[in-house]
C-alpha positions as CSV (number, residue, x, y, z in Angstrom):
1,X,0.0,0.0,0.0
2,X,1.3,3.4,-0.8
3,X,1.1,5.5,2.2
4,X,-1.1,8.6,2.9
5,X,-3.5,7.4,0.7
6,X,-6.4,5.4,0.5
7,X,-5.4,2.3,-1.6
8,X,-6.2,-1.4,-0.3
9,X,-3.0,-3.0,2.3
10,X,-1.0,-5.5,0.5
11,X,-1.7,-4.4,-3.3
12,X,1.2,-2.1,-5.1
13,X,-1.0,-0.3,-8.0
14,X,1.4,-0.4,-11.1
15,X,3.2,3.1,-12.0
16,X,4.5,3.8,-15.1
17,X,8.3,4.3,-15.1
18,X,9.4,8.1,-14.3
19,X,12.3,9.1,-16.0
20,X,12.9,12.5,-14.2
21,X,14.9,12.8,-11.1
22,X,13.4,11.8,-7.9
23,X,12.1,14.5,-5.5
24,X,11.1,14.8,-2.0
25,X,7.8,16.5,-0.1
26,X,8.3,19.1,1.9
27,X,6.4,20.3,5.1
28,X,3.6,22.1,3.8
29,X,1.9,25.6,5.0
30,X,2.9,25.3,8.7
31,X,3.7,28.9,9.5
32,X,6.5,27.5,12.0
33,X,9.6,29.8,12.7
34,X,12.1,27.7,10.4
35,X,9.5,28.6,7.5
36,X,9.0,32.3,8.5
37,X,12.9,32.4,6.5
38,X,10.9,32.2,3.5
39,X,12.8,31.0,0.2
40,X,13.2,34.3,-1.6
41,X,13.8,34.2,-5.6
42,X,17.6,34.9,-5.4
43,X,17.9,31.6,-3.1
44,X,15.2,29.2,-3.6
45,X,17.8,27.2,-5.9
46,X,19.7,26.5,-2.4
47,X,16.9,25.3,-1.2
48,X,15.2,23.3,-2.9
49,X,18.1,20.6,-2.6
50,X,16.7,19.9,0.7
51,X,15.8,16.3,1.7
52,X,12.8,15.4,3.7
53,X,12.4,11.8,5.2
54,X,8.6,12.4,6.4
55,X,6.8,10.0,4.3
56,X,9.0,7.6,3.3
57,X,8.5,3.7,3.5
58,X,9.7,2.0,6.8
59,X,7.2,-0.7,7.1
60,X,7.4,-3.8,4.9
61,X,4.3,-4.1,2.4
62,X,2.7,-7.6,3.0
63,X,1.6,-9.3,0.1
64,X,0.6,-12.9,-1.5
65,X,-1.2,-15.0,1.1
66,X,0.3,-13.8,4.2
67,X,-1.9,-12.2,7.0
68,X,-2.2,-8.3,7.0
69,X,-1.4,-7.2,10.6
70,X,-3.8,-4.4,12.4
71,X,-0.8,-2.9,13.3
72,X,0.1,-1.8,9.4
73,X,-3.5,-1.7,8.7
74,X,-3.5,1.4,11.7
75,X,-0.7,3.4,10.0
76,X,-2.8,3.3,6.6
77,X,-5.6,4.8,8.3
78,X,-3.4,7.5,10.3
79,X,-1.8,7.9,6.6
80,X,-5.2,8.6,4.9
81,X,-6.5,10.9,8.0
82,X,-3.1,12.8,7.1
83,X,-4.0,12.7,3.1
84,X,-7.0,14.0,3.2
85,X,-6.6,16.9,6.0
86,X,-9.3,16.3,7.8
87,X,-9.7,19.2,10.5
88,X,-8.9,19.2,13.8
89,X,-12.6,18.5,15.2
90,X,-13.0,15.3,12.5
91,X,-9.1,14.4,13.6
92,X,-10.2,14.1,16.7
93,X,-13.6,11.6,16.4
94,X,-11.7,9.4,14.1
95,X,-8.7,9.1,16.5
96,X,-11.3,8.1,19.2
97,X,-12.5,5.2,17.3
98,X,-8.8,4.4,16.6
99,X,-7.8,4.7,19.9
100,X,-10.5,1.9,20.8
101,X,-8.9,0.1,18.3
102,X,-5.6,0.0,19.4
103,X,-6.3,-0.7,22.9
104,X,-8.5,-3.7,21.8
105,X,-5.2,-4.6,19.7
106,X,-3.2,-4.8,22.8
107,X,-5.0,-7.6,24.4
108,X,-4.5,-11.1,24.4
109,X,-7.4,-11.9,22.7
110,X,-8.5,-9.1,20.6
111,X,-12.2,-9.0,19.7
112,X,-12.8,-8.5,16.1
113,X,-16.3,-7.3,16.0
114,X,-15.2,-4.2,18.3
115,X,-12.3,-3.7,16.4
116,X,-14.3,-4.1,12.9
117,X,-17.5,-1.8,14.4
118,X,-15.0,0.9,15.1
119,X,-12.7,1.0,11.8
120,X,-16.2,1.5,10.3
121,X,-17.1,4.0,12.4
122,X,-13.9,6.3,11.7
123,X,-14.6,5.7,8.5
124,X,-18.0,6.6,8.1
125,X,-16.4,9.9,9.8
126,X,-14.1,10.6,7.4
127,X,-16.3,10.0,4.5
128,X,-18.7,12.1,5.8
129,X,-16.4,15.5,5.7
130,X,-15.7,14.8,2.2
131,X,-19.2,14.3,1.5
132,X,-19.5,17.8,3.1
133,X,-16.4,19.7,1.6
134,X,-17.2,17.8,-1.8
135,X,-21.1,19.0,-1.9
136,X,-21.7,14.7,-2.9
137,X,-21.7,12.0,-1.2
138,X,-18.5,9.8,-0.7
139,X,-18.3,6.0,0.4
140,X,-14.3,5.9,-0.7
141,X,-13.1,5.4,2.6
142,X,-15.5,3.3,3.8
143,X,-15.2,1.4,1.0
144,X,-11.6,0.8,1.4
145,X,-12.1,-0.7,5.0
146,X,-14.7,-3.1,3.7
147,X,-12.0,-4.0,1.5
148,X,-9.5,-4.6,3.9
149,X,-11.8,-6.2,6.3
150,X,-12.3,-9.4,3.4
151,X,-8.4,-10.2,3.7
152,X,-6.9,-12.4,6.0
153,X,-6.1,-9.8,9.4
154,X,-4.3,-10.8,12.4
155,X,-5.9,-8.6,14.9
156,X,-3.1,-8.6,17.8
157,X,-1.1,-5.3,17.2
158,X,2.6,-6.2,16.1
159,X,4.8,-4.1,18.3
160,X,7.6,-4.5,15.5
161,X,5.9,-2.4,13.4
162,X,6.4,1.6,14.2
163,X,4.3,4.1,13.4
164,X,6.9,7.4,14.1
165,X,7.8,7.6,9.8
166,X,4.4,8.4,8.9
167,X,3.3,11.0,11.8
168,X,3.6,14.5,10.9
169,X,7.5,16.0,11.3
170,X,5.9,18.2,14.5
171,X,3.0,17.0,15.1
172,X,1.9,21.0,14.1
173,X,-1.1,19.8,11.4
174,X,-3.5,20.5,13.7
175,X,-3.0,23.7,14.6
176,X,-2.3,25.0,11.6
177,X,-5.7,23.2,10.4
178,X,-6.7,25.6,13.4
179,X,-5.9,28.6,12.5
180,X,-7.0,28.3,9.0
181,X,-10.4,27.6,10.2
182,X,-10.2,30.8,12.5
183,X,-9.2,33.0,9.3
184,X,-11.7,31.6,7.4
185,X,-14.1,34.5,8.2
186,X,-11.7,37.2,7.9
187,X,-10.9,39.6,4.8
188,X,-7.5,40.0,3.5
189,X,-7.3,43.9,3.4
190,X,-4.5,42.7,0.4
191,X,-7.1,40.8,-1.4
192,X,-8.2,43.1,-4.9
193,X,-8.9,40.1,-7.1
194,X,-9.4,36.4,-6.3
195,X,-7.0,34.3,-8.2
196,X,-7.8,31.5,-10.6
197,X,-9.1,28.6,-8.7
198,X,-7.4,26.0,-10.8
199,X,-3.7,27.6,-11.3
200,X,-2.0,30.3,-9.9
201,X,-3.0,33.1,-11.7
202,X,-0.9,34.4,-15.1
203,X,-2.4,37.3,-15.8
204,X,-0.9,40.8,-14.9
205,X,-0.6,41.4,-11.3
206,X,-3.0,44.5,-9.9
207,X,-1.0,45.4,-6.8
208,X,-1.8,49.0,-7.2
209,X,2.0,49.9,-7.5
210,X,2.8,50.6,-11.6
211,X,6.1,50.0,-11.6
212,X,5.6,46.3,-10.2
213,X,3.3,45.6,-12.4
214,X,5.0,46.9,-15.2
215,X,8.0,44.5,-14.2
216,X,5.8,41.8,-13.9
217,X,4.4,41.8,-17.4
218,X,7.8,42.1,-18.7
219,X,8.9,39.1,-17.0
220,X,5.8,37.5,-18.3
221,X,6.0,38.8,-22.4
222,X,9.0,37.0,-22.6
223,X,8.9,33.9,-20.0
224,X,8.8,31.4,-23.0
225,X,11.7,33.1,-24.9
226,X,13.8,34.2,-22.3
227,X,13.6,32.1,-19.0
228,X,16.7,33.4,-17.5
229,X,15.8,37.0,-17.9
230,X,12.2,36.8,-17.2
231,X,13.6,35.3,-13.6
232,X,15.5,38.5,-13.2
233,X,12.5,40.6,-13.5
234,X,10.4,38.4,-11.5
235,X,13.1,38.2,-8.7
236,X,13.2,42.5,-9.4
237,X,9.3,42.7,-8.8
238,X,9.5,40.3,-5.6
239,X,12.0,42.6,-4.1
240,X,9.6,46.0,-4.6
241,X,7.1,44.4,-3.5
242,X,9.0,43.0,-0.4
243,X,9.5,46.3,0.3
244,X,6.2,47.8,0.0
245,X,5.1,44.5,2.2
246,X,2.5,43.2,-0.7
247,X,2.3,39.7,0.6
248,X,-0.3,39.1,-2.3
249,X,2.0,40.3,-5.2
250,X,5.1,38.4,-3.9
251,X,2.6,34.9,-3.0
252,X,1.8,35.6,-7.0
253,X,5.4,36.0,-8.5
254,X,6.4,33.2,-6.5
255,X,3.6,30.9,-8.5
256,X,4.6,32.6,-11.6
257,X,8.5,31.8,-10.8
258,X,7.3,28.4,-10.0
259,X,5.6,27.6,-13.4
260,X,8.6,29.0,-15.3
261,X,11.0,26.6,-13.0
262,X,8.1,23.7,-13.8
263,X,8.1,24.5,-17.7
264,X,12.4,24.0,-17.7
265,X,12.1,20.4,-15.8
266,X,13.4,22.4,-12.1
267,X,11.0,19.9,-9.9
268,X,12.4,21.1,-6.6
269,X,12.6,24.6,-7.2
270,X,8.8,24.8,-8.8
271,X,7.8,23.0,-5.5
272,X,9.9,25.6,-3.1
273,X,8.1,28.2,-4.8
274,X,4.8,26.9,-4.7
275,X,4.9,26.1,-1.2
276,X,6.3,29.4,-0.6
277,X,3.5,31.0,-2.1
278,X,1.2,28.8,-0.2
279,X,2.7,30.0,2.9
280,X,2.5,33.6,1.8
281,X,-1.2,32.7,0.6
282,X,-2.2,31.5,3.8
283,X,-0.7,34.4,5.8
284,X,-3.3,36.8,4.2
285,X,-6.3,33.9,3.9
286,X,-6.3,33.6,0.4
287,X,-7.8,30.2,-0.4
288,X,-8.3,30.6,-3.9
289,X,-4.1,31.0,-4.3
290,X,-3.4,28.1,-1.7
291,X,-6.1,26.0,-3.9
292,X,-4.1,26.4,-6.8
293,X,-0.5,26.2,-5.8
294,X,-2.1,22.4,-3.9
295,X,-3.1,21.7,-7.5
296,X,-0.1,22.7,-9.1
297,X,1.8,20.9,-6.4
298,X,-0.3,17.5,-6.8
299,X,0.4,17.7,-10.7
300,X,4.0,17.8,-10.2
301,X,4.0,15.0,-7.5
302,X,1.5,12.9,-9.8
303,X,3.7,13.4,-13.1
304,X,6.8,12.1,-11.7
305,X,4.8,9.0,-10.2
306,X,4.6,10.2,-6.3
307,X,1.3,9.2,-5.5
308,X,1.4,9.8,-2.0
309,X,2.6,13.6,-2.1
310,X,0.3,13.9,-5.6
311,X,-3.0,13.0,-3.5
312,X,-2.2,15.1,0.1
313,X,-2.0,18.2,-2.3
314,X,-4.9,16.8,-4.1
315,X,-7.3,16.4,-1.4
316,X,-6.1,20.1,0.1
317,X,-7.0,21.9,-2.9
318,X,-10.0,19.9,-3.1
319,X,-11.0,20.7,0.8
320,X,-9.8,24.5,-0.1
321,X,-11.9,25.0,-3.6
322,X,-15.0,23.4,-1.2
323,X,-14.7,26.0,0.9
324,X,-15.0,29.0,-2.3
325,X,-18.1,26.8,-3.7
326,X,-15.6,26.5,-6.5
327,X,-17.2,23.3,-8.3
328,X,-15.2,23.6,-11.3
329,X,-12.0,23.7,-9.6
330,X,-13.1,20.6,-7.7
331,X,-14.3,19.0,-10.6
332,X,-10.8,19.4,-12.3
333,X,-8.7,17.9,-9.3
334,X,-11.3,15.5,-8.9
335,X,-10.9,14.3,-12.3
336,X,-6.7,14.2,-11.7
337,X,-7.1,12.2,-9.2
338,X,-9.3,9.6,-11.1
339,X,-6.4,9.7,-13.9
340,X,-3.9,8.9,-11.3
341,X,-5.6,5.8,-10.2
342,X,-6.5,5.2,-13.7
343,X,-3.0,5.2,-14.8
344,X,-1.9,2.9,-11.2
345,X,-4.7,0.2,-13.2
346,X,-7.1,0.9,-9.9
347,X,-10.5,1.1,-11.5
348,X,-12.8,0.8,-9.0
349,X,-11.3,3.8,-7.1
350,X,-10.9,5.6,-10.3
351,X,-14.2,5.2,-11.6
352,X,-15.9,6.4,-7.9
353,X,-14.1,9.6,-7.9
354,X,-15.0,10.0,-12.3
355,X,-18.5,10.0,-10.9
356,X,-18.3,12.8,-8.5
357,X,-16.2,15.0,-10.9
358,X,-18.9,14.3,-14.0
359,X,-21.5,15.5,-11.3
360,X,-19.8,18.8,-10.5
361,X,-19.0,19.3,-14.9
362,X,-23.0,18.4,-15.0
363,X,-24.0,21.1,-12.1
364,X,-21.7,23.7,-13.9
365,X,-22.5,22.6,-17.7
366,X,-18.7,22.4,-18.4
367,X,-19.0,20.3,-21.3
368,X,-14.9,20.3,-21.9
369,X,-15.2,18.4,-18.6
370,X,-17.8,16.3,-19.0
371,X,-15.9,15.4,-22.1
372,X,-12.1,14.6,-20.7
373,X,-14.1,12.5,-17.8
374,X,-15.9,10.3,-20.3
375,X,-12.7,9.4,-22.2
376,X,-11.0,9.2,-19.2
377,X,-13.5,7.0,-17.3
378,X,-13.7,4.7,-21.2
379,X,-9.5,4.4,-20.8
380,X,-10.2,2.9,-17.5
381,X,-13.1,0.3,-18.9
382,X,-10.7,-0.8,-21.3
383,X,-8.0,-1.3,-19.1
384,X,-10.3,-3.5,-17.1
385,X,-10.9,-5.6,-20.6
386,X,-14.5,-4.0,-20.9
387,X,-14.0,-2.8,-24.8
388,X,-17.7,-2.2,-25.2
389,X,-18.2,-0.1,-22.2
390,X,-15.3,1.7,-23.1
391,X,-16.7,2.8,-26.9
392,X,-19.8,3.6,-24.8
393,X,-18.1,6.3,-22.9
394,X,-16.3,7.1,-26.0
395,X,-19.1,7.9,-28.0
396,X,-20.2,10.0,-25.2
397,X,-17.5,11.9,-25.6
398,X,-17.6,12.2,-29.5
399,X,-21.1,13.6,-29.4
400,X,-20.1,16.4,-26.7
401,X,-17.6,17.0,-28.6
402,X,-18.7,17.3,-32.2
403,X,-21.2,20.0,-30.0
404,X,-18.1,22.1,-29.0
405,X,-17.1,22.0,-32.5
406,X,-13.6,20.4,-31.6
407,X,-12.5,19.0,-34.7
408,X,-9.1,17.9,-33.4
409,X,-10.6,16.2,-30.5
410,X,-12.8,14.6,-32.2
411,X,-10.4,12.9,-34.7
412,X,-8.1,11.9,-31.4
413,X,-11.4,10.3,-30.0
414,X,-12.0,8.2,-33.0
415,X,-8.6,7.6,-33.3
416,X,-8.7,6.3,-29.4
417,X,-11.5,4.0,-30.2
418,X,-9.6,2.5,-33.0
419,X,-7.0,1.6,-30.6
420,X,-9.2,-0.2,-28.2
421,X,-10.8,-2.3,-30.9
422,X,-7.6,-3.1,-32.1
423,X,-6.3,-4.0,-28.8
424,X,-9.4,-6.3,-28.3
425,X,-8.8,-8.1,-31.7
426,X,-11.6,-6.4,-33.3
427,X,-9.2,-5.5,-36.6
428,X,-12.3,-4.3,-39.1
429,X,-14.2,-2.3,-36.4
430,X,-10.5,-0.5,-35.7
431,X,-9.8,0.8,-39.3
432,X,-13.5,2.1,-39.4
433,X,-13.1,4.3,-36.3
434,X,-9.3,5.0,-37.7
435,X,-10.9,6.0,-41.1
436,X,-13.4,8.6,-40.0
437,X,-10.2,10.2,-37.3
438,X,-8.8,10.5,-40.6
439,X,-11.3,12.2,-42.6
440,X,-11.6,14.6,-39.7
441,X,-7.9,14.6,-39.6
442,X,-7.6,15.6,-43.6
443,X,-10.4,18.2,-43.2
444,X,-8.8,20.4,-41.0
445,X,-4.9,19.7,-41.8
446,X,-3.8,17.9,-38.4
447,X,-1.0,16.6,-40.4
448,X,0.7,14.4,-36.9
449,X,-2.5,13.3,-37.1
450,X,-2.7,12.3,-40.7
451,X,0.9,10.7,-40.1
452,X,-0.2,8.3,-37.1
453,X,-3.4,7.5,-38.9
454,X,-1.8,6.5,-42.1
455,X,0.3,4.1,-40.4
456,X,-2.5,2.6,-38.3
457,X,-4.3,1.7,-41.5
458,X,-1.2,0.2,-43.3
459,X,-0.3,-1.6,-40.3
């Protein structure tokens, strides 16, 4: 089981082969006094070689026929509770039952039906705040102790197994879950605009002081030509605005600095500088910021095959864009995290969280969403073997997008259902989809398109 998530003990998912360097998670967002020496442009590099050893393996991963101790089971929970930030008041109930648990664990004879009635019940707690932050309801949880509970468990705790590698590095979650429930209700005086909820934002900073804006859009004309001097400017602007003590416009240039660093492959230094601005962002109780430097952060994590790190941020952003009644920013994580476990072949966990996300693209009418969901949730039928499902969800697709008037989509689409029929055997049925992605391909000139296709049909 990968840890500080909410996969089943003693099943690895598969994850494809990352070819970038590794990197590490960092403590996130707790305003501690180490972190008040915020990264600063000019150093971040520095930095961002730091190691951190909070959530790394320790524990064995049991697998094949052997029994799944309580003990391991335990951590995965405390791991979860940890993913999904729960707050301190929903901490606190689920620890209860856990608590229960352990002490039952401790005994001679352990009884199984207290220890089964109260992993349900911590469950049915946790799944009840992401019901609640998620607007739908939400059995994942639950689910995943019901799946646990049908394997093979030996219910006396193993005192070999330690828990200390997966608790938080100072145990300071909680408050700072705290305090960002206390400066829920209060207004950043700072606050002019309220930043994209997906992504940090890329437009032109309004801090109210021309020549930082100025310096800013400089930086950002030429970000794609000239990295190296669009960092100058960007590092110029922080300063002035360090100066002038405009938390909002230096928590901005710092996501801006981060997706230049992402763009040229510099993991650790993107990730400084998103959790910088996250920090900055939750000084001056800007959610809508810290929601999308968690997505950015989970993007990076997921990309390079770091599930664990990929769904903490994940669930954050998701928790944070609940709290702006932003349903299309949830509906967009929502739908990352279902490609995740898509892509780790876990399709029942994929699939549950495709259904949530197509319910917030259906409450918003974001047909672009509704659209990637559908092909997404088809490339998880087929990887189950369930071809004809798959073209279902596929054709779904097709008709929202021929609506949109997405040429270019479409002919991918097609072209996507031409590979699942060939991967099923289905030869004839594959060069009739590939033939119509290529008619749509020769209308419109997608000549890549046009290349692949041709090849497909010769082959």
């Amino acid at each position: 089981m990968y840890n500080n998530t909410i996969y089943q003990t003693g099943y690895r998912p598969y994850t494809p082969q990352i070819k970038k360097r590794n990197i590490s998670q960092e403590q996130q967002e707790a305003p501690t006094e180490s972190q008040k020496q915020a990264v600063t442009p000019n150093n971040y590099q520095e930095k961002g070689q730091r190691q951190s050893t909070a959530y790394h393996h320790s524990v064995p991963i049991q697998t094949g026929s052997k029994k799944i101790n309580i003990s391991q089971l335990l951590i995965d929970f405390e791991s979860t509770i940890n993913a999904i930030g729960a707050p301190p008041d929903v901490e606190e109930e689920v620890r209860a039952y856990l608590n229960l648990v352990g002490k039952q664990t401790d005994k001679e004879l352990p009884s199984k039906k207290i220890i089964t009635s109260n992993l349900k019940s911590a469950a049915e707690v946790l799944d009840g705040y992401i019901t609640k932050a998620l607007n739908k309801s939400s059995k994942v949880v639950t689910d995943w102790v019901d799946a646990l509970l049908m394997q093979s468990i030996d219910f006396k705790a193993d005192k070999s197994i330690k828990k200390g590698a997966f608790e938080t590095i100072t145990g300071e979650a909680p408050q700072t879950a705290r305090l960002a429930k206390e400066n829920l209700a209060k207004k950043s005086a700072l606050k002019e605009t309220a930043p994209s909820e997906t992504a940090p934002p890329q437009e032109t900073i309004k801090s109210g002081n021309d020549e930082i804006e100025n310096t800013i859009k400089k930086a950002d004309d030429i970000a794609k030509t000239n990295p190296q001097e669009s960092q100058k400017l960007y590092s110029k602007a922080f300063e002035m605005a360090q100066k002038t003590g405009d938390k909002l416009a230096m928590a901005e240039i710092y996501s801006k600095i981060a997706n230049l660093q992402n763009s040229q492959n510099n993991l650790s230094q993107a990730l400084d500088c998103l959790n910088a601005s996250a920090l900055l962002a939750y000084e001056i109780n800007d959610t809508y910021l810290r929601a999308g430097n968690h997505t950015l952060m989970g993007r990076i994590y997921d990309d390079n095959g770091n599930m664990d790190a990929a769904m903490n941020h994940y669930f954050k952003s998701v928790g944070l864009n609940g709290e702006n009644d932003n349903i299309q920013g949830q509906t967009g994580v929502l739908t990352a995290i279902g490609k995740m476990f898509t892509k780790a072949y876990s399709a029942k966990e994929a699939l549950q969280f495709y259904k949530v996300a197509l319910d917030g693209a259906k409450q918003t009418s974001d047909l672009s969403a509704m659209s990637e969901i559908f092909q997404n949730t088809a490339l998880t039928h087929k990887n189950t073997g369930a071809a004809e499902k798959a073209l279902k969800y596929l054709k779904d697709s097709a008709i929202i997008t021929s609506k949109l008037g997405d040429e270019t989509s479409l002919s991918q689409i097609y072209e996507q259902a031409g590979d699942f029929m060939k991967d099923s055997g289905h030869a004839k049925r594959a060069a009739d989809f590939y033939q119509k992605s290529y008619k749509i391909a020769q209308r419109n000139n997608l000549q890549d398109g046009l290349i692949r296709l041709r090849e497909k049909l010769l082959a």
